[in-house]
N, C-alpha and C positions, 0 to 999 in steps of 0.2 A: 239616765238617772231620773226616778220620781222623787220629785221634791214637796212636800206637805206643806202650805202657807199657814204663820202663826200670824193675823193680822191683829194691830192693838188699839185700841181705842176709847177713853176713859176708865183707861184701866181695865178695862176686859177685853177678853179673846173675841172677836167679832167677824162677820162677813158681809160685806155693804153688795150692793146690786149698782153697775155702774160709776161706783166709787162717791156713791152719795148717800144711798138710803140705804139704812139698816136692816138685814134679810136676818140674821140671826145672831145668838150668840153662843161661844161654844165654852167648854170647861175651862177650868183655872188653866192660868200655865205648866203649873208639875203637870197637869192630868194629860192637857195635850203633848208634853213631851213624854209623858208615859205611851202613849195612844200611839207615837209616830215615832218609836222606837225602832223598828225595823228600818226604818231609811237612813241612809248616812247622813243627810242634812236637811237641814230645815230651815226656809225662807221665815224670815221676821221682819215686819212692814210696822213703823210708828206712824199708824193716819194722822195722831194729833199734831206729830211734828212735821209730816210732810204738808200738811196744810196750813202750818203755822199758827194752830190750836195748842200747843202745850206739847208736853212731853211724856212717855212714859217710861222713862229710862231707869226705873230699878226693876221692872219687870224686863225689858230689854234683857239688861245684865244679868237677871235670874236665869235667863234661857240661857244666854249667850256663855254662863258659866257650867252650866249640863252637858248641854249640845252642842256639837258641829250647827254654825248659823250664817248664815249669810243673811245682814240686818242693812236696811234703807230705813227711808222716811227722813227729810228734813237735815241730810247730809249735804250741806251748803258752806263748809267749812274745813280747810281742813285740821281743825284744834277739833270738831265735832268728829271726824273722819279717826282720828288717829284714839280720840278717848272710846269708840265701840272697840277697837281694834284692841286699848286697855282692858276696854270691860270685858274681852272674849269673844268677841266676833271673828268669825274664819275669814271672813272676805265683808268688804263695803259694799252697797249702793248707792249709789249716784245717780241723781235725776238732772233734776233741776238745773243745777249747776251745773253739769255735762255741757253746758251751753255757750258758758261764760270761759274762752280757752284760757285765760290767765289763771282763773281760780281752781280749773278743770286742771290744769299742773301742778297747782300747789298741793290739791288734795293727792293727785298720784304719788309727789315726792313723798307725803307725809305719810299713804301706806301704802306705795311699792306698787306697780301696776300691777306686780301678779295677786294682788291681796284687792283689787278693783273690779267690780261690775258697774259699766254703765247701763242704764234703764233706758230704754227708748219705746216708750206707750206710746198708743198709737188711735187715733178715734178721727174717722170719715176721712183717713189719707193722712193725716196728720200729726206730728209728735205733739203730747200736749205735757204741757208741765204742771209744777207748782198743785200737783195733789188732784191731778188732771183735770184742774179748774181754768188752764188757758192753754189756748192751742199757737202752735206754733206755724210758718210758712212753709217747714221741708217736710219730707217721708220720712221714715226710718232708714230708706234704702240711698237717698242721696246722701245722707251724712254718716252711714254704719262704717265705712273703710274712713272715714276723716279720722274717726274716734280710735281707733285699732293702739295707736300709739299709745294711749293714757290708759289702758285695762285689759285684762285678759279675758274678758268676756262679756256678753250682752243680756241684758232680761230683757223681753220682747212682750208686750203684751197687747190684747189686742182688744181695746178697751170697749168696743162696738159690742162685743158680748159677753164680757168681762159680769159674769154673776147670775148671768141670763137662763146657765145651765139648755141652751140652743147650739152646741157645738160653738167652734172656733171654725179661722179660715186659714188653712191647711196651704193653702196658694200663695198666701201673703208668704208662710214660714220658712215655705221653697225660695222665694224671691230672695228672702233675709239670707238662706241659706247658700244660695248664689252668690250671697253680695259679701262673706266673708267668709275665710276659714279659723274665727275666731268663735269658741266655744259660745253656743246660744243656748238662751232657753227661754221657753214658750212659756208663756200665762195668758189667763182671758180666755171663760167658754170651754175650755177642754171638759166633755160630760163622757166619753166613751172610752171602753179599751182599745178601739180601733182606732182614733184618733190617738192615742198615746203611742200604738205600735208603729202608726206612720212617722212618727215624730221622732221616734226609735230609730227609724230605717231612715232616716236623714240625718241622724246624729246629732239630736237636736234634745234637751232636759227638759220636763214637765213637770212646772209648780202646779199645785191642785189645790184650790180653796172649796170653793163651794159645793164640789161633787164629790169629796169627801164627807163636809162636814152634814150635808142633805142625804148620806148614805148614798147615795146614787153609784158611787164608784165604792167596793170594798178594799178597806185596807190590806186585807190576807191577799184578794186576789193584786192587788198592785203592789203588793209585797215580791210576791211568786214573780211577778211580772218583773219585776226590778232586780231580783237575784242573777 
């Protein structure tokens, strides 16, 4: 499955380079849900709240009440976890918190592992958290079968070339893909259709922010590709 990223960020549709500097901005949110209408789902990232800038949560809800969405950012709670789930979210992300096992249950109780993705980004070997402003001591791969109990699935990103439009690493995604049979999906760098088919053929789903929104990858043809 191709997945289309809506990321948000003062209130506009945005795509950061590395998850700090602003590369662009893209149309309102009808327009993008208009735009990424051919995909069953579409990833929604709150930057303000994963980094503990603010919130943008009535645009959240606008999408989340259109679209099929799977929405992170700043899901540290689970009363935060369970009110996207209110406002129309198909499924959560979980970052940050993924971390802390007490509160990483409370949020599953509160919406159901199968309604959970945990996020495990990933920059120079390392999971980073908190809006990928700190890094952490393990891999994705030492801790991805810990986590298996508390979600039904993993976002993987791979934050080294996360906006770079320089391809992603295809090695790391085998590894991940090694280390669980719990549904995964790729972000970070993906610029090719090659890299998506391989991704394919590992049974592995691709969010797609920036090579989308730079044209670099057509929607029609990753439409076709996704049928």
């Amino acid at each position: 499955m191709i997945i289309p990223c809506i990321d948000l960020m003062g209130g506009k549709v945005v795509q950061l380079v590395q998850g700090r500097e602003k590369a662009l901005e893209g149309g309102t949110p009808p327009e993008m849900i208009a735009r990424f209408a051919a995909f069953p789902e579409i990833q929604v990232i709150d930057l303000d709240a994963a980094m503990g800038k603010g919130s943008n949560d009535d645009l959240v809800e606008l999408i989340a009440v259109r679209a099929t969405a799977r929405v992170g950012g700043g899901v540290r709670s689970p009363e935060r976890a369970r009110m996207l789930i209110e406002q129309g979210a198909h499924r959560v992300i979980v970052g940050t918190a993924a971390f802390q096992r007490e509160l990483l249950q409370e949020i599953a109780d509160a919406t159901g592992p199968e309604r959970l993705i945990i996020a495990l980004d990933s920059r120079g070997g390392k999971v980073v958290v908190k809006g990928w402003q700190e890094a952490t001591e393990f891999s994705a791969e030492q801790v991805i079968h810990q986590l298996e109990p508390y979600c039904s699935g993993f976002l993987c990103t791979y934050v080294d070339k996360e906006g770079l439009m320089q391809g992603t690493d295809l090695d790391w995604f085998r590894r991940l893909r090694a280390s669980t049979k719990h549904e995964l999906t790729a972000a970070g760098g993906i610029t090719t259709l090659e890299e998506i088919r391989e991704l394919q053929k590992l049974g592995i789903h691709a969010a797609l922010g920036m090579a989308i929104y730079t044209g670099r990858l057509s929607l029609d043809e990753l439409a076709r590709l996704d049928s």
